[in-house]
N, C-alpha and C positions, 0 to 999 in steps of 0.2 A: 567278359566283363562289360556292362553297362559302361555307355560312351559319354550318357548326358545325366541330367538329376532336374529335379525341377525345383521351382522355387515359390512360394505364394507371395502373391500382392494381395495385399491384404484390402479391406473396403476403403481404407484410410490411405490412397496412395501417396509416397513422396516424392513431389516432382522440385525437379531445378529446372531453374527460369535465368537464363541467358539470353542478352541480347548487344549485339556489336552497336556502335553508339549511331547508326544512321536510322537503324532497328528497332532502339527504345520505345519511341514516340508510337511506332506498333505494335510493339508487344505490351506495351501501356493502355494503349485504344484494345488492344484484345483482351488483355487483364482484367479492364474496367467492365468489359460487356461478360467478363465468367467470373464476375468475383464472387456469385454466389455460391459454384461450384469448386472455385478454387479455395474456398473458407472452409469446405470437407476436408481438405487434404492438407498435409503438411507439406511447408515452401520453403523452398533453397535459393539465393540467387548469388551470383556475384556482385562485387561492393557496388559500384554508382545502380546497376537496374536492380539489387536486394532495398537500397535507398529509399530509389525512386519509388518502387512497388508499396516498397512498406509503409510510405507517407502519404501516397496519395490512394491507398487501396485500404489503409486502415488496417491492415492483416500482420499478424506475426508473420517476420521471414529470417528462418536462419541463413546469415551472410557469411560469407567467403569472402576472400581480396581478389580485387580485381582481377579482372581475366589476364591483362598484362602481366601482373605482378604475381602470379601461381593459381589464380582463383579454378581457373580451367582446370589444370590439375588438381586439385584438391576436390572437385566436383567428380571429375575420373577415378582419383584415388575412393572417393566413399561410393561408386559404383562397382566398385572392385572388391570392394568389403560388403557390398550388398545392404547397404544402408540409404541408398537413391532409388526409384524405381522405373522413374520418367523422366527424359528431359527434352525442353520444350526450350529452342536453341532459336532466337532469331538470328540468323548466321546471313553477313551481306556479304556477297560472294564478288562482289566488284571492287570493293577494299581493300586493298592488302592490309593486313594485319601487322603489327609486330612480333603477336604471338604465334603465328599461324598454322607453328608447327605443334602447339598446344591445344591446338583447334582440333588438327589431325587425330591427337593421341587420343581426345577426349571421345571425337566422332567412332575412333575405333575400338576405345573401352566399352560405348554403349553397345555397337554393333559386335562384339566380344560377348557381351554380358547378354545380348540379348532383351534390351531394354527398348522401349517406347520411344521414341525420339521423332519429334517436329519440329521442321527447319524452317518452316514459314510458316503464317499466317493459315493459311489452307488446311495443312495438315495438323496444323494447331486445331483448328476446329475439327476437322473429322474424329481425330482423338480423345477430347477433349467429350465430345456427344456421342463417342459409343456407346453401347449399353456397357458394353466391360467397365468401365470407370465405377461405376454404382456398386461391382460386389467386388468378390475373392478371384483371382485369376492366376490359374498354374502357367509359370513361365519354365520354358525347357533351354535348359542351357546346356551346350556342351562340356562334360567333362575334360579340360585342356590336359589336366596332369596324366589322365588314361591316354588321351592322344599322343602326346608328346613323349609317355614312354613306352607305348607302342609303335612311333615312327622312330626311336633311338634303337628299340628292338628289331627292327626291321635292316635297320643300317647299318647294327652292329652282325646280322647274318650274312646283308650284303658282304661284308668286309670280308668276312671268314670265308666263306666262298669264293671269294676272289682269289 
């Protein structure tokens, strides 16, 4: 049985825009230098940097609450339903967070899902200017429910042998 399936991105990607609040001011200076290309795509962020983007960027952004208050999850949660496609996370790794184990979950749904994800500035752009962003792009995911009951299949042999 096939392990993975793929998925398309469609020309119209959906990305979420997160940024930890020492971050904003950066991922605002980087918004403003792509917001021609960020106005192709459909935007997600969480509440103060979905705010901030949307006031000073002039673009529709569908908001979440705050990253504190479930925002992160709820951005996980619709990566999970395959309704995100990118997310572009200014994430300040010298902050502790209050959330930060919401941080985690989120980091590990994209890296799950096999999704696009830039954690700074840098990778913001390399992403952001690949040719991929312009069309269609098959994303391969692994099938977890094939894994996961092929490693109970596995365990439940071990057992019987034992």
């Amino acid at each position: 049985m096939r392990q993975y399936h793929t998925v398309p991105l469609h020309e119209k990607k959906r990305i979420a825009l997160i940024a930890h609040d020492r971050r904003k001011r950066d991922l605002l200076e980087w918004a403003r230098y792509n917001v021609g290309t960020l106005s192709k795509h459909i935007l997600y962020a969480t509440g103060t940097t979905g705010a901030l983007l949307s006031r000073e960027l002039d673009l529709e952004i569908h908001r979440f609450k705050s990253g504190p208050l479930g925002g992160d999850q709820q951005i996980g949660a619709k990566i999970a339903e395959g309704e995100i496609d990118f997310l572009i996370f200014f994430w300040d790794p010298l902050e502790p967070q209050p959330h930060d184990v919401d941080v985690k979950a989120l980091l590990r749904i994209a890296t799950l899902y096999n999704i696009p994800v830039a954690l700074n500035r840098s990778s913001a752009d390399f992403l952001i200017s690949s040719p991929l962003m312009h069309g269609t792009y098959e994303r391969i995911i692994p099938d977890h429910e094939v894994v996961l009951r092929n490693e109970i299949e596995r365990a439940a042999k071990i057992k019987l042998e034992w």
